[in-house]
N, C-alpha and C positions, 0 to 999 in steps of 0.2 A: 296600521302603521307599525315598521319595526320599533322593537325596544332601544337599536344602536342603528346608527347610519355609518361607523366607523370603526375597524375593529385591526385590531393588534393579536395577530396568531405567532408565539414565539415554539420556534419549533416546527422541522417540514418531513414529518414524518409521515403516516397512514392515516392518524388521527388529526394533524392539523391543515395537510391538505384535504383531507376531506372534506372538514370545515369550511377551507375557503371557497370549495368547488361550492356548496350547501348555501353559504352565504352569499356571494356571487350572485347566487340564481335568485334571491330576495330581495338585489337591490344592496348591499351592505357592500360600503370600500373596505379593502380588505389587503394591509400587510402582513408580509409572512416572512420575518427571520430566522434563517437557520445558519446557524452556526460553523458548519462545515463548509467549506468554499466550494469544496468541489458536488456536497447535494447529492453523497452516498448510500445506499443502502446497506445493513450490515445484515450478516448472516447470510443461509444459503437457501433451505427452500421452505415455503409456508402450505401447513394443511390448515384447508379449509370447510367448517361444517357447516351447514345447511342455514342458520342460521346467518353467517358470516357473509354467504354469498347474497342472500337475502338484502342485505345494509350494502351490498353494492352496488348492488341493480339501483339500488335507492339513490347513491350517490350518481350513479348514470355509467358507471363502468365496466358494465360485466361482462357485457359483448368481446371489448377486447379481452378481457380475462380469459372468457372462452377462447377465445380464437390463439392465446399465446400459451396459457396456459393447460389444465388438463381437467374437466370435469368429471365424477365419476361418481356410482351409489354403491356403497356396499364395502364389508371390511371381510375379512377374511381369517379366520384366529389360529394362527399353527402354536406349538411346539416350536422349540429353540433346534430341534433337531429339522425341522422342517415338514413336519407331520402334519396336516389338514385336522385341528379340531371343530372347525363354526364356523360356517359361510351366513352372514346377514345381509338380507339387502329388503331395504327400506322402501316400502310403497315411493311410486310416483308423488312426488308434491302437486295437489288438485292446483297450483296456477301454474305450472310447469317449468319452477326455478330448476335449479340441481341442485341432488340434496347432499354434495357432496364434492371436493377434487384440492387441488393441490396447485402450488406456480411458484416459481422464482422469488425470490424477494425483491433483485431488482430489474425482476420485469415489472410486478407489480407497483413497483416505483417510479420507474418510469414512466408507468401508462398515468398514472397519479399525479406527475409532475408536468407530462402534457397536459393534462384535463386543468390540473391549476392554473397553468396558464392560458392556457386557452378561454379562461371564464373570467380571466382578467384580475387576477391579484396580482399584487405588485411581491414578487416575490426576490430578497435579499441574502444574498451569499457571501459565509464568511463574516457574519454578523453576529453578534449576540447584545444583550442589555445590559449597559453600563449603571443605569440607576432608575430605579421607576417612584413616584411618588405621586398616591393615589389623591385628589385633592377634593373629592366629595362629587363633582360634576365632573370631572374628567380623571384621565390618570395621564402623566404627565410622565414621558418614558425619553432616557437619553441612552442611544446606540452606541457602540464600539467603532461605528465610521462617524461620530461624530453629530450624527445627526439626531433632532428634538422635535418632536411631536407628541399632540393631545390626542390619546385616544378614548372615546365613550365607555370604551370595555378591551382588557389586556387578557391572552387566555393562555396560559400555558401547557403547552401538549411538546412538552421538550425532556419528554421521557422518565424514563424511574429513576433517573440521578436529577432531578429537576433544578435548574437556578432560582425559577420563579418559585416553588412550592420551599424555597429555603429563605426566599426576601419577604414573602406573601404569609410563610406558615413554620418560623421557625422555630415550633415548640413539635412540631409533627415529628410522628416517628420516623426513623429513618429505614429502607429499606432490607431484609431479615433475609437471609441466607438460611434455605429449607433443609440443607442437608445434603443436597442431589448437583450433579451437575450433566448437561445434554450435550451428548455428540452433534454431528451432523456432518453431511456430506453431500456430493452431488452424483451422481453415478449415470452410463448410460442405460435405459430403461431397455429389457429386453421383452422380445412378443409375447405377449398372453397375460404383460403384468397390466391387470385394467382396475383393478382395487387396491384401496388401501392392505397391504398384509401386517398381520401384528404377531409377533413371535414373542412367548413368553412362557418362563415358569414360575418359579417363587422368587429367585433370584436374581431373574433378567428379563431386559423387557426391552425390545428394540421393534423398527417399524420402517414399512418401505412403501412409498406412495407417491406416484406417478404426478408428476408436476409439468410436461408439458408433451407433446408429440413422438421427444424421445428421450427423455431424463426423467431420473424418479428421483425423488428424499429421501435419505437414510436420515434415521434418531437412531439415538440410543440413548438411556435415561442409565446413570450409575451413582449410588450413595458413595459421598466424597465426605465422611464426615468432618477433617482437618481442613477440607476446603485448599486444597494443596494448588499451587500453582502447577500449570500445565504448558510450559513454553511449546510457542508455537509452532520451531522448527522442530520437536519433536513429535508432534501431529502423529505421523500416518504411521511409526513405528507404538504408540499410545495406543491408536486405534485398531492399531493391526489385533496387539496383544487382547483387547477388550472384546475384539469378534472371535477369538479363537473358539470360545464355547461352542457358536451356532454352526450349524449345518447346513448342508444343502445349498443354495445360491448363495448364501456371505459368505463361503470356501472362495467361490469367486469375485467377489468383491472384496476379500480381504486380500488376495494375492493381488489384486491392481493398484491398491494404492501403494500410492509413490509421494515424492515430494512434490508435483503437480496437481496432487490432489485436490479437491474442492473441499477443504474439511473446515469445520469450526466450532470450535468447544468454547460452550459458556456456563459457569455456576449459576445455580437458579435462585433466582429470589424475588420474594412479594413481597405487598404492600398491599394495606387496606387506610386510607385517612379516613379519620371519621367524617361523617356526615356536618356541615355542609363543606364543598370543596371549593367556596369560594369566600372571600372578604371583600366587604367593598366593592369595586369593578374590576376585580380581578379573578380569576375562576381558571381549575385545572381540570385538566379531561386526560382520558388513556391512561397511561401507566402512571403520567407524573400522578397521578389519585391512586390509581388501582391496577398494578402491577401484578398478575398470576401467571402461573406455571405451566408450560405447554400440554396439558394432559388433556384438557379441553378441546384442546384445538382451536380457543377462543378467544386469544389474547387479542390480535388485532382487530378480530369483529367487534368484541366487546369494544376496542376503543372507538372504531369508525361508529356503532351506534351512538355514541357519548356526541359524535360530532352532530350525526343526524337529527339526533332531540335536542340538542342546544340550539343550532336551525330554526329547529320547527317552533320552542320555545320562546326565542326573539324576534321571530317572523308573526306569532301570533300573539302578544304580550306586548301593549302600549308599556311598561312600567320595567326597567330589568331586574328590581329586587323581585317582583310578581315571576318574571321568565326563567330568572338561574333557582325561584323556591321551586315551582314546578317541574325545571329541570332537575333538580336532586330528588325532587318525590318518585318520579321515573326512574333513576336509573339507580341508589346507592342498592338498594334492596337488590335487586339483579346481579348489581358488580358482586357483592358480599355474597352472592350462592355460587356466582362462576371462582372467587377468588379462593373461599375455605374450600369448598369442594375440589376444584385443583389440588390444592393444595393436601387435600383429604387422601386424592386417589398416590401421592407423592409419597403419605406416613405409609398407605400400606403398602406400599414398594417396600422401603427400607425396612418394613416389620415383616418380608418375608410373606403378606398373606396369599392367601389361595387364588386361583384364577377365579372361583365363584365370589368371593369377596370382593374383589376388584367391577369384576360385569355390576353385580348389586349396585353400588356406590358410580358407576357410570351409569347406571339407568336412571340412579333418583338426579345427577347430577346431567341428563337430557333432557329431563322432564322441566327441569328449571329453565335450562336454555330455549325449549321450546313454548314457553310461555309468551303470547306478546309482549312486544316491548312498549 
């Protein structure tokens, strides 16, 4: 017997619909408010490691992932000039996932938002929580339309600016600006690009990787110590000047951007809460807990796992203080090696170190991610 038969996901992101798809399949009634009326995705395109695909096969969606987006093994390491140093590519995975590729942000939202619905949550737009109070058996949450309901357990997966983790946990740190801020962009993919490519020296570190049939992902990671605003109609003239360095094909991808471009800069910043990340029957997952830095390539897997093991926690745990303890025994230790180590391979960006230094610090921080979860 589940631990909840009713469940409150505030937030309809990567991490909370996952959840609903997860809990759905156990039996668990299941709302879901997001905030946004119109049920956007932000940013442009998401790389994805082997692990990550992994936690979505498990949600049920990787089929269409495949099919919209772009699977793929192996990275490829140039120079900023465009020189060929290190072609890696990574044994076949013995159950034949892929150990590797890239997709839309909101394709993979969309495929997320049909599957949500499709598995029957009741899913709420242009809402958020006007007041929640926990009352020992229930928590007792009143909406922004107005509307009051008892839920068994309330979960907030409404990101690293969280409401809930500031009603629920307002002594918690607040999220920390690393120093760094990330381009991004969408470009069309041309023939032959089938890996990830990573271009880099001590100073620069950008990245091109194939996110569907004919579009790749541009990053570019850049130390912003002042943290300077970067208006957004200024975009493609920003980025233009920040490619000047590289060689070779970002000659041509720097001459196309325009003001149609697909670009999008954001400052980077983590979050680690301490262990536990929940009070009472209320409990946060993904970012609104543990917010890291794209260097992993782990952000969203890590959150969609946080969904899958609260699932499986509630699905097999008469008791929820017994399901949310075991669900923290799983995952803070995990979150805490994906989140400093991001964050690790971030310092030595900004401290200039060597390309051997960098590979190091990504092998100990694969080996973590590659551990079961």
């Amino acid at each position: 017997m589940s631990a909840v038969t009713k469940v409150l996901i505030v937030g309809g992101g990567s991490s909370g619909m996952s959840l609903a798809i997860c809990l759905r399949r156990i039996g668990v009634e299941v709302d879901l408010i997001e905030r946004d009326p119109d049920w956007r995705a932000v940013g442009a395109g998401l790389s994805l490691n082997g692990a990550s695909l992994a936690a979505f096969k498990r949600v049920g969606v990787l089929e269409r992932m495949g099919s919209q987006g772009h699977f793929h093994a192996g990275l490829e390491l140039y120079d900023i000039s465009g020189k060929l140093l290190h072609r890696a590519v990574p044994p076949p995975d013995p159950s034949g996932l892929p150990t590797g590729g890239g997709i839309l942000r909101p394709v993979l939202h969309q495929i997320l938002a049909e599957a949500t619905r499709a598995a029957g949550a009741r899913a709420r737009l242009g809402v958020a929580v006007a007041s929640l109070r926990d009352e020992g058996s229930g928590v007792l949450v009143r909406t922004t339309d107005g509307e009051e309901r008892r839920y068994e357990l309330v979960v907030g997966a409404d990101g690293l600016h969280s409401q809930i983790r500031e009603l629920v946990f307002p002594e918690a740190p607040s999220p920390r600006f690393t120093g760094q801020g990330c381009w991004r962009a969408v470009f069309p993919r041309p023939a032959g690009l089938d890996y990830v490519r990573m271009y880099m020296d001590t100073h620069h570190k950008a990245g091109l990787n194939p996110v569907s049939r004919d579009e790749m992902y541009m990053f570019l990671l850049e130390h912003v110590p002042d943290n300077r605003r970067m208006p957004e109609e200024l975009w493609p003239g920003l980025l233009a000047e920040r490619l000047a360095p590289f060689g070779g094909i970002w000659q041509e991808l720097r001459a196309s951007l325009s003001a149609e471009s697909r670009i999008n800069y954001r400052p980077l910043e983590m979050l680690l809460l301490p262990s536990p990340w929940y009070r009472g029957r209320v409990v946060l997952i993904g970012d609104a807990a543990h917010a890291t830095t794209p260097h992993a390539a782990y952000g969203c897997g890590l959150a969609v796992e946080d969904a899958i093991v609260l699932a499986e926690e509630l699905g097999r745990e008469s008791s929820l203080d017994a399901a949310l303890t075991r669900f923290m025994q799983r995952r803070f230790e995990r979150c805490r090696a994906v989140v400093q180590g991001s964050a690790r391979l971030g310092e030595l960006e900004m401290a200039h170190a060597s390309v051997a230094e960098h590979q190091a610090v990504s092998a100990a921080l694969g080996r973590a991610i590659a551990q079961p979860v």
